[in-house]
C-alpha positions in Angstrom: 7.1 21.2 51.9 4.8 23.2 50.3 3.3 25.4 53.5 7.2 25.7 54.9 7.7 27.5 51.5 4.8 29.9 52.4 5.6 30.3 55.6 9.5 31.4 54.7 8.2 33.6 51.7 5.9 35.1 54.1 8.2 35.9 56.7 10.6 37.3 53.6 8.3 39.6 52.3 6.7 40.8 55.6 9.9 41.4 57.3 12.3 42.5 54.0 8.9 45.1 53.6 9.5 46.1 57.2 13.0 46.5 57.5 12.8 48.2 53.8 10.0 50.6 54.4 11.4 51.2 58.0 15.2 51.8 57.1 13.4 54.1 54.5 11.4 55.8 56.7 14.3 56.4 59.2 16.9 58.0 56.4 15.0 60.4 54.5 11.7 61.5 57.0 12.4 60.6 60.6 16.4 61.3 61.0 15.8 64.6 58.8 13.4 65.7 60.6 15.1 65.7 63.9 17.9 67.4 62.7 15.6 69.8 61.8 13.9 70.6 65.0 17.3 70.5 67.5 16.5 70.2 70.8 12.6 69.2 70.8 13.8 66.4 67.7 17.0 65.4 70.5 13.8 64.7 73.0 11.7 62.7 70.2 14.7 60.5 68.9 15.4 59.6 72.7 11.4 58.2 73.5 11.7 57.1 69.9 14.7 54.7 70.5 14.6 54.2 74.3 11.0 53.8 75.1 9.3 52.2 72.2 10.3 48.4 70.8 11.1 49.8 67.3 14.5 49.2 67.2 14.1 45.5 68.7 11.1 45.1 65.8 13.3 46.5 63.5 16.5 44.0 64.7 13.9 41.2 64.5 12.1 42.0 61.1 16.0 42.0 59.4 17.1 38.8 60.9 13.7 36.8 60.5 14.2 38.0 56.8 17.3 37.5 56.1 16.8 33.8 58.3 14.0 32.9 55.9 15.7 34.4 52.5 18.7 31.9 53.5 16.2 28.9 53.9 14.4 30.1 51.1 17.7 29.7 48.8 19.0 26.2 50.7 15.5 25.0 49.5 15.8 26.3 45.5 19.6 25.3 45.8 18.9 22.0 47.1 21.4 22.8 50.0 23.9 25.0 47.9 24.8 21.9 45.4 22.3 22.5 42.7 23.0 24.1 39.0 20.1 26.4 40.2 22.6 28.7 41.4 24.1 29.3 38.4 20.8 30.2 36.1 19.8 33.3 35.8 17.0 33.2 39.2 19.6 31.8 41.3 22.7 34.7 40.6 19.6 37.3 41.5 18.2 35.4 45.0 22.2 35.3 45.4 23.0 38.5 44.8 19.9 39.9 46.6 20.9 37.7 49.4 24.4 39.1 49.8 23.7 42.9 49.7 20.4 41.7 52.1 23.4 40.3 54.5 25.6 43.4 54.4 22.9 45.6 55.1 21.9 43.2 58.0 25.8 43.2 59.2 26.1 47.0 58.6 22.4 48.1 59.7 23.7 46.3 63.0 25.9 49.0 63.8 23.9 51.5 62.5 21.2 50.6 65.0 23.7 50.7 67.8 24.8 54.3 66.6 21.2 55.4 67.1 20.6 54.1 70.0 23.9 55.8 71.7 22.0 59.0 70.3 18.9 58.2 71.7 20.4 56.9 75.5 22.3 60.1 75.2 20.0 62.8 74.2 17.8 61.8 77.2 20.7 62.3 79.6 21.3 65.7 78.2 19.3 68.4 80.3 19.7 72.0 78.9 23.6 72.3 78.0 25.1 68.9 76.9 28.5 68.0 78.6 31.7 67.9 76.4 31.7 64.2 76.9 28.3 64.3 75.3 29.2 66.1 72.7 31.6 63.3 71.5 29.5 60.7 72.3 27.0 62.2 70.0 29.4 63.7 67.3 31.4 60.3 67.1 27.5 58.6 66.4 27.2 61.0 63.7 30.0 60.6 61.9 29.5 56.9 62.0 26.4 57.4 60.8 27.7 59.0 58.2 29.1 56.2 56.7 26.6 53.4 58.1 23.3 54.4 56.4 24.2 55.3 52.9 26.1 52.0 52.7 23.0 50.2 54.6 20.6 51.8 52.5 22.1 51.2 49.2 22.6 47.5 50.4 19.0 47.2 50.9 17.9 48.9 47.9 19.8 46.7 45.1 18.9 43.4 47.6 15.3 44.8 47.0 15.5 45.1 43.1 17.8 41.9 42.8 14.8 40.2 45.1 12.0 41.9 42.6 13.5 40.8 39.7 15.7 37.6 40.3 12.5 35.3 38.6 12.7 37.2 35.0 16.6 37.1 35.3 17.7 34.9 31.8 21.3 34.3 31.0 
């Protein structure tokens, strides 16, 4: 039991640190900095997201986390039924747990916002077409709501992950 402990911790911290540092990455440097830059930042976000396997790592990192942070708490919890859940480590791994989940669920469709970017900034030569335009201006404004709500998710499933062990009520 012991080494499929590790091995679930290990894929948790790996991949949360991934998908964390990534989605961190992304928000404030990356997406920022293609705004930034207009037409030669249009031609970066397109390799970016259609010729390299970030976004599949990316996919892959959040569900192997959030896969192992679920084992991870069936173990503790003794499948769901223990009073674990109710002391002070289990309400943090739980809460951590559910903002982990909505930022999976919601980081979901951000992901497949960028990527309509990306497949659609390389299609655009010179001029973008009106149909374009929307394509890329209905992304944005999705966008606009995704990642602030993914990103906060992630942040307070971080801290509540951090700090669920000192948690004492």
């Amino acid at each position: 039991m012991n080494t499929l402990i590790i091995v679930l911790r290990l894929i948790h911290i790996i991949g949360g640190a991934f998908w964390f540092g990534s989605i961190l990455l992304l928000v404030f440097f990356i997406v920022p900095s293609i705004r930034a830059t207009a037409e030669t930042g249009q031609k970066f976000l397109s390799y970016f997201l259609t010729k390299t396997l970030f976004g599949r790592v990316l996919g892959l990192s959040a569900i192997l986390t959030s896969l192992a942070g679920a084992s991870l708490y069936w173990i503790d919890s003794r499948g769901f039924a223990s009073g674990w859940m109710t002391s002070g480590p289990g309400w943090g791994f739980g809460i951590g747990g559910i903002f982990g989940i909505i930022a999976l669920i919601i980081g979901n469709r951000f992901g497949s916002n960028l990527m309509i970017l990306g497949e659609t900034a390389a299609q655009i030569h010179g001029m973008p077409t009106q149909e374009q335009m929307d394509k890329i201006q209905v992304a944005q404004k999705q966008l606009g709501v995704l990642v602030p709500i993914s990103t906060f998710a992630l942040i307070i499933a971080l801290i509540c992950m951090a700090t669920a062990r000192y948690w004492r009520f």
